[in-house]
C-alpha positions as CSV (number, residue, x, y, z in Angstrom):
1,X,0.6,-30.0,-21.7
2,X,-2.0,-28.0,-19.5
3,X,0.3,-27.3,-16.6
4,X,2.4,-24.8,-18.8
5,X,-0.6,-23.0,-19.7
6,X,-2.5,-22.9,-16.1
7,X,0.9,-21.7,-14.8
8,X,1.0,-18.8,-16.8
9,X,-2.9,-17.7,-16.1
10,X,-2.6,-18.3,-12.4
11,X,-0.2,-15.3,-12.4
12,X,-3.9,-13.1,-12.8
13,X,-5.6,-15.0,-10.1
14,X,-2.6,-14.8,-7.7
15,X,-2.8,-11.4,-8.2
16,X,-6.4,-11.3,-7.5
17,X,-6.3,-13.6,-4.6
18,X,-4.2,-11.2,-2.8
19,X,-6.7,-8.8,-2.7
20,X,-8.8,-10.9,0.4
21,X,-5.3,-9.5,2.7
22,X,-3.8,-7.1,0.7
23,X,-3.1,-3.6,2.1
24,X,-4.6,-1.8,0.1
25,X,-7.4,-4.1,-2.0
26,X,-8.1,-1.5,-5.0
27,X,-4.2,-1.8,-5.5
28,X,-4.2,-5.6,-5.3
29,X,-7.1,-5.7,-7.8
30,X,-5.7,-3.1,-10.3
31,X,-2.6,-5.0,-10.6
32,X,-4.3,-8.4,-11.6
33,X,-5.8,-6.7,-14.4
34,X,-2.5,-5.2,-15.8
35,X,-1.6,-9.0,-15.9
36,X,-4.6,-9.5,-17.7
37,X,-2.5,-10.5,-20.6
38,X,-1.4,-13.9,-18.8
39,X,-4.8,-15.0,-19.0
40,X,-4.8,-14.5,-22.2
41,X,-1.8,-17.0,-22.6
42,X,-3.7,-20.4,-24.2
43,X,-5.9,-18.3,-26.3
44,X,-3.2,-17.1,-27.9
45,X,-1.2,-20.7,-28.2
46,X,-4.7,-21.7,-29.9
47,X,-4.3,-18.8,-32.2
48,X,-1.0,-19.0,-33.1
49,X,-0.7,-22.2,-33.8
50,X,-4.3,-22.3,-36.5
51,X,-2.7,-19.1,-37.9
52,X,0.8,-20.9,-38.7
53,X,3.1,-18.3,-37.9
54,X,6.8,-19.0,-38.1
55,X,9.2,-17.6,-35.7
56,X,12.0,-17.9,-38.2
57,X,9.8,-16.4,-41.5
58,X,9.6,-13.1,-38.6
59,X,13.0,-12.1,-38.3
60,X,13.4,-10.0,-41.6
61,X,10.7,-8.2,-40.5
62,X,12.3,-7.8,-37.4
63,X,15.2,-6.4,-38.5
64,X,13.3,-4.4,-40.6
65,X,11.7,-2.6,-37.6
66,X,15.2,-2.0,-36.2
67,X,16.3,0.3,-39.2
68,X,12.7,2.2,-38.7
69,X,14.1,2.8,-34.9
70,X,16.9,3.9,-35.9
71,X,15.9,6.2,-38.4
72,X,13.4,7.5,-36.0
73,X,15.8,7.8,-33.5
74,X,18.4,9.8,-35.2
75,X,15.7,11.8,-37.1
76,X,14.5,13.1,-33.5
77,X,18.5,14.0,-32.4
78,X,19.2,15.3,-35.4
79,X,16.1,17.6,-36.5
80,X,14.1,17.9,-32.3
81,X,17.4,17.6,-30.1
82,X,15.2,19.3,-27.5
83,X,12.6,17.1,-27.8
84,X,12.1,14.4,-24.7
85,X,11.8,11.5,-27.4
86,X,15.1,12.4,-28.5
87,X,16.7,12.7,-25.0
88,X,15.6,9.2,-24.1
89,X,13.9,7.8,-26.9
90,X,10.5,6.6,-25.9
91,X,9.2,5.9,-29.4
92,X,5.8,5.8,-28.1
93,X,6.8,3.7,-24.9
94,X,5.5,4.2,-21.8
95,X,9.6,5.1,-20.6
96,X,12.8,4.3,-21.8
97,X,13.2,1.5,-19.6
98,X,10.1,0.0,-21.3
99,X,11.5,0.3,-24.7
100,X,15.1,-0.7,-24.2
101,X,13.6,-3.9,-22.7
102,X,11.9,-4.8,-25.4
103,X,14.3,-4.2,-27.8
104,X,17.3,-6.0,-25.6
105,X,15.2,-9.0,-26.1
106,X,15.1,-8.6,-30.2
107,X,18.8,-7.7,-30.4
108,X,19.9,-10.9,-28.6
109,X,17.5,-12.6,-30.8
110,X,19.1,-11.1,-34.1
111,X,22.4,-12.0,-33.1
112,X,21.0,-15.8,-32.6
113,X,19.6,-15.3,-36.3
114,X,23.0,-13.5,-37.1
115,X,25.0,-16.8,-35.9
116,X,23.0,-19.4,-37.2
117,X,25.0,-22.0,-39.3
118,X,22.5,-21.9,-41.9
119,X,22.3,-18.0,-42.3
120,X,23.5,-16.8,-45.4
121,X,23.1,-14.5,-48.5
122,X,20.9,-11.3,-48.5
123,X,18.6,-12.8,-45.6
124,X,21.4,-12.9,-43.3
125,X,22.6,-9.5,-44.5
126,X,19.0,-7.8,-43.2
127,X,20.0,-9.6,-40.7
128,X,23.1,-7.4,-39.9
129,X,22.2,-4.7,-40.6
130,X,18.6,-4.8,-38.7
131,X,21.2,-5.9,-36.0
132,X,23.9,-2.9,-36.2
133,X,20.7,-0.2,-36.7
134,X,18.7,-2.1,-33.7
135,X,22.2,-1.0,-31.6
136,X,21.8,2.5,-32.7
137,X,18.2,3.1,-31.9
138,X,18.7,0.9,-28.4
139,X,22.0,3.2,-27.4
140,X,19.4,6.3,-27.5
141,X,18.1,4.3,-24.7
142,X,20.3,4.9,-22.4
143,X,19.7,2.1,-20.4
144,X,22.7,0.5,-18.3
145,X,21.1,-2.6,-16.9
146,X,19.3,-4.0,-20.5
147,X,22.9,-3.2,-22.3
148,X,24.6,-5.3,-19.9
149,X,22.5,-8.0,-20.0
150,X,22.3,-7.9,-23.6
151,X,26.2,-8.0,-23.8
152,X,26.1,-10.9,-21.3
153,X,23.4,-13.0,-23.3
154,X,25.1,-12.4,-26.1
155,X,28.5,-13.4,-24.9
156,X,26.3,-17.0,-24.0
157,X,25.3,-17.0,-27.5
158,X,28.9,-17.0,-28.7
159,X,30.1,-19.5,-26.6
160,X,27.3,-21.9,-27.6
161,X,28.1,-21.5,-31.2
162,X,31.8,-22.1,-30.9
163,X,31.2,-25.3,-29.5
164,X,28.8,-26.1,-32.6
165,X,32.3,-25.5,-34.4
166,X,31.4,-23.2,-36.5
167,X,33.6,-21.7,-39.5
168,X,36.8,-19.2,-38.9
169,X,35.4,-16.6,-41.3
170,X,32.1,-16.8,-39.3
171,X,33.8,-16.6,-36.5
172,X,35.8,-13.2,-37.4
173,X,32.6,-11.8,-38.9
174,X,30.7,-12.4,-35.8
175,X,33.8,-11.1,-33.6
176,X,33.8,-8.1,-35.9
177,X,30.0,-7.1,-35.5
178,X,30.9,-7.3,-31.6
179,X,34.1,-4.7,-31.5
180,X,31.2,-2.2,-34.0
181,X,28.9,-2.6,-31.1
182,X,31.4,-1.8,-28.2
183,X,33.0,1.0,-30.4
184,X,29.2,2.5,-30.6
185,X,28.5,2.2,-27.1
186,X,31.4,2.9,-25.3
187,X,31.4,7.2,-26.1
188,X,27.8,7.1,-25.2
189,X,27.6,5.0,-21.9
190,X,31.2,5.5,-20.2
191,X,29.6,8.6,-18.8
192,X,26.7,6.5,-17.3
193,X,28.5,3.2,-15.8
194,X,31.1,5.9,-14.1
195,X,28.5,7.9,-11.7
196,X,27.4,4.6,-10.4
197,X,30.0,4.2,-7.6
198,X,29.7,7.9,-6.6
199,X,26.0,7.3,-6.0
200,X,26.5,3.9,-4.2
201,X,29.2,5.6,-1.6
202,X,26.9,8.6,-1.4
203,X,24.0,6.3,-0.4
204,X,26.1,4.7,2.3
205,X,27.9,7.7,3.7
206,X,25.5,8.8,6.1
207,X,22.0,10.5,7.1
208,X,23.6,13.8,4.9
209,X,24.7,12.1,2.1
210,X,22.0,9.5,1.8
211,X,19.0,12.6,1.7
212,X,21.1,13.7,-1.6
213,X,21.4,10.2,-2.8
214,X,17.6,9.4,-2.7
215,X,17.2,11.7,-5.8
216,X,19.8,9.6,-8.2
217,X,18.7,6.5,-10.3
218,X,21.0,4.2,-7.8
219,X,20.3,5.6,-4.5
220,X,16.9,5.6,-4.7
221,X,17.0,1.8,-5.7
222,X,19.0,1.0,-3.1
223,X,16.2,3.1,-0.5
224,X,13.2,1.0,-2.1
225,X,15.2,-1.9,-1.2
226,X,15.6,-1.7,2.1
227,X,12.5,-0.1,2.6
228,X,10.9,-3.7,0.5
229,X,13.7,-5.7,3.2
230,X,12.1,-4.4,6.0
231,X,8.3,-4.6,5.1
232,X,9.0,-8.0,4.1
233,X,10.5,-8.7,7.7
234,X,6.9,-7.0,9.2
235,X,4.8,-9.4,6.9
236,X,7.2,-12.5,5.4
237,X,4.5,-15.4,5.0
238,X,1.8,-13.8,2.7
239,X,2.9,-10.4,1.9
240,X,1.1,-7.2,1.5
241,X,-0.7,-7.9,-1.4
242,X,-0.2,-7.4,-5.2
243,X,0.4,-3.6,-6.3
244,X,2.2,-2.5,-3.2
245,X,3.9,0.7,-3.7
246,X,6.7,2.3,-1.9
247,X,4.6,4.9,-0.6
248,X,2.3,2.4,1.0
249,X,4.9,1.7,3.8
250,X,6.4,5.5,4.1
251,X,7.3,4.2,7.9
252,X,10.2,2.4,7.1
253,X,11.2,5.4,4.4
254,X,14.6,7.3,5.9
255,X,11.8,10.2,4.8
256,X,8.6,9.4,6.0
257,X,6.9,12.6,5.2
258,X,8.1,12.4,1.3
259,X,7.8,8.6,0.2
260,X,8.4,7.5,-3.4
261,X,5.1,8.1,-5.4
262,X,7.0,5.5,-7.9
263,X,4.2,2.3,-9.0
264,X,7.0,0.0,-7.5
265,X,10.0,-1.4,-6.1
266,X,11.8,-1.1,-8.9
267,X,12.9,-5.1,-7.9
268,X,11.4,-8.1,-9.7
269,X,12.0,-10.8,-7.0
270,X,11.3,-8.4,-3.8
271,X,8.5,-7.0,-5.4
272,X,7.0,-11.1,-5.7
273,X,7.9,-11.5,-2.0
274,X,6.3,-8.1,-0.7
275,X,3.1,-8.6,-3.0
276,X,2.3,-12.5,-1.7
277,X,4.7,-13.7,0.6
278,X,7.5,-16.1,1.0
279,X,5.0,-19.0,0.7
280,X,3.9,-17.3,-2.8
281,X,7.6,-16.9,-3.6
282,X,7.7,-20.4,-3.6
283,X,5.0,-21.2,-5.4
284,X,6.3,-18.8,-7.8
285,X,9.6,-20.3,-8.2
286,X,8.1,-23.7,-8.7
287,X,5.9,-22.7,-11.6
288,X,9.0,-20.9,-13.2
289,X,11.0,-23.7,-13.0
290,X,8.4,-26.2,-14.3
291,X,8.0,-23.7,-17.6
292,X,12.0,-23.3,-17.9
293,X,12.2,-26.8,-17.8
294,X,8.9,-27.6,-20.5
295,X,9.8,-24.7,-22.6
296,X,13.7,-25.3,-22.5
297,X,15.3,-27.9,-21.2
298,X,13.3,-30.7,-22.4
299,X,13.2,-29.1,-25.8
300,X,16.6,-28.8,-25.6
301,X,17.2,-32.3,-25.3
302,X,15.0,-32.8,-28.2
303,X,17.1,-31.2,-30.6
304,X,14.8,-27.6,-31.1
305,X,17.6,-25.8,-30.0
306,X,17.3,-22.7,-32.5
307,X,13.4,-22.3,-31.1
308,X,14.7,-23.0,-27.4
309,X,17.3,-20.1,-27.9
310,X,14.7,-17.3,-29.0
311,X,12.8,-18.6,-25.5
312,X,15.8,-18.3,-23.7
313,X,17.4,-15.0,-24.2
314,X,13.2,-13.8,-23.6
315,X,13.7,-15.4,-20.4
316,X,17.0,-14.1,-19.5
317,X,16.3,-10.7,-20.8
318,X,13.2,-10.8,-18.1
319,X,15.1,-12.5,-15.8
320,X,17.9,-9.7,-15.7
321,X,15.4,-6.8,-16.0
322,X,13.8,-7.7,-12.7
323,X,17.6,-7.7,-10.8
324,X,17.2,-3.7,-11.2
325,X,13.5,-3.7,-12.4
326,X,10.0,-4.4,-12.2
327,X,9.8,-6.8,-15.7
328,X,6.6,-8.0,-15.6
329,X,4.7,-4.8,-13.8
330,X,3.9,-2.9,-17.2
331,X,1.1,-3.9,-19.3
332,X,3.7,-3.1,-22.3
333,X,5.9,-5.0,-21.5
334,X,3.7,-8.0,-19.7
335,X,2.0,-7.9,-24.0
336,X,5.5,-8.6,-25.3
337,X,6.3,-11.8,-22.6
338,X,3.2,-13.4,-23.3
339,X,3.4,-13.0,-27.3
340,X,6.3,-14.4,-27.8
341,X,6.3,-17.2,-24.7
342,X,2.9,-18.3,-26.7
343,X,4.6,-18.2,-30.2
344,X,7.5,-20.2,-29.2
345,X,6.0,-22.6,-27.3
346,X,3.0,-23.0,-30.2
347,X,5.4,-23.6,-32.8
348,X,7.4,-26.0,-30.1
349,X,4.1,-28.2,-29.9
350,X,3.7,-28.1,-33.6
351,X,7.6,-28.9,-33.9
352,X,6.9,-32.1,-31.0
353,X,3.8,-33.0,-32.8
354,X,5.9,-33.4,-36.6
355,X,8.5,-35.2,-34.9
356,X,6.0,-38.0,-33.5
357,X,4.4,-38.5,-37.4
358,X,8.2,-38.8,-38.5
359,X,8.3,-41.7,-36.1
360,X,5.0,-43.7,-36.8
361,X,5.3,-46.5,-39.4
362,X,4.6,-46.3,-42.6
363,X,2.2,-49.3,-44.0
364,X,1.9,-50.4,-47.2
């Protein structure tokens, strides 16, 4: 019960740690306290768990935030069309990448909520339509990487259910809600999935092209990565220290004189590696899979499998983020991991402890 909890605070003192041989310390040390949320992490178990919130009593209100995105959304296009918010809808965010993050992770939780066996009448018709709106609001987005994920995980979902044997008319109406979602987002990202292979072969067709390439969303993804590949080859055990940014190593840049000013390398897992090393990579990985396997597998096993799905698609959505994106390098988005990570597991503890009372006997 305490390793969960230490594993999640040592992500602060990692950070901090890395300052003794980081490159450049202030960088090290300013990037521990944007993970000052993790530390926070048992706290706010504590806290949850005296205040009896209830994952499942959220998810009206959830969907109920999804309509006020949408209406904000489509109030911006409609009435400030020239307004940045309505270009990329930041609602407030720090970018749109921020936002459609988050909300990825609540759609794919919705459409649990949507499929549940037990989901019926005007709750699970909030439910929808929180669902449909949330798809509206996260299209403004524009986000390519979150929507695919989000497809994917909720693809998984699907397939879980089926095998729960679920109803035929659940199974059209659930099969119906996913054709309105490809019909929405089809017109509005065909456009954005079809430039990617034009900046991929641009990247790759020489010093010319590549100079042109740097300025697109791809090719300069696919510069920070072999710029990370190679610092990571100059420093593999320990790394450069936490906070490293690509303009920190502007000599393996193909131009040296203009390196990204961007806060990082835009690459979960490399970004782990550059910051403490292999040997923290490992460590890393460890810890990970000691939570996956506390937080879901086991649970799993112990028949909480509607809480272990909400902890899942978090996971996944975080986990798919970082292929293309730094998911736990924003303090916004760092706030929303640790929530709901807390809340889960509180209400899995609380869900454990119930289940052990059930079991004691009963004397006369």
């Amino acid at each position: 019960m305490w390793l969960v909890p230490l594993f999640f605070v040592s992500v602060f003192f990692f950070k901090l740690l890395s300052a003794t041989w980081a490159l450049v310390p202030k960088e090290a040390i300013d990037s521990a306290f944007n993970s000052f949320h993790f530390l926070l992490w048992p706290a706010l178990v504590v806290y949850i768990r005296n205040a009896n919130l209830s994952v499942r009593r959220a998810e009206p209100w959830i969907a109920g935030s999804m309509l006020v995105l949408m209406l904000w959304y489509l109030g911006a296009r409609f009435f400030f069309p020239m307004s940045i918010d309505a270009q990329c809808f930041k609602a407030g965010a720090h970018n749109c990448g921020l936002l459609g993050q988050t909300m990825a992770f609540m759609l794919l939780w919705l459409f649990i909520a949507v499929t549940r066996p037990d989901s019926r009448g005007v709750n699970r018709m909030l439910l929808v339509g929180g669902l449909l709106a949330g798809w509206i609001a996260f299209l403004g987005t524009i986000r390519r990487t979150e929507m695919l994920g989000l497809l994917l995980g909720m693809a998984v979902v699907l397939v879980w259910r089926f095998n729960e044997r679920i109803s035929i008319k659940r199974v059209v109406v659930t099969l119906g809600l996913c054709f309105a979602v490809l019909v929405m987002a089809w017109p509005v990202m065909a456009s954005r999935f079809s430039i990617v292979t034009q900046e991929v072969s641009m990247y790759f067709q020489g010093e010319a092209a590549r100079g042109q390439a740097l300025h697109t969303s791809v090719g300069a993804r696919l510069e920070m990565y072999r710029v990370a590949l190679e610092a990571i080859e100059e420093r593999p055990l320990l790394g450069w220290g936490a906070g490293l940014k690509p303009r920190d190593v502007p000599q393996y840049a193909t131009d040296p004189q203009n390196p990204y000013a961007f806060s990082n390398f835009h690459q979960q897992y490399l970004q782990v590696i550059l910051e403490v090393g292999l040997i923290g990579g490992l460590l890393a990985f460890i810890m990970v899979g000691y939570i996956c396997r506390q937080m879901i597998v086991v649970p799993w096993r112990q028949g909480h499998r509607e809480l272990v799905a909400i902890v899942a698609a978090l996971f996944f959505t975080y986990a798919w983020k970082a292929l293309a994106n730094g998911a736990l390098l924003y303090s916004v988005t760092n706030s929303v991991f640790v929530f709901f990570s807390a809340w889960v597991w509180a209400e899995l503890m609380c869900a454990n402890n119930n289940a052990r009372l059930d079991q004691l006997p009963v004397h006369s």
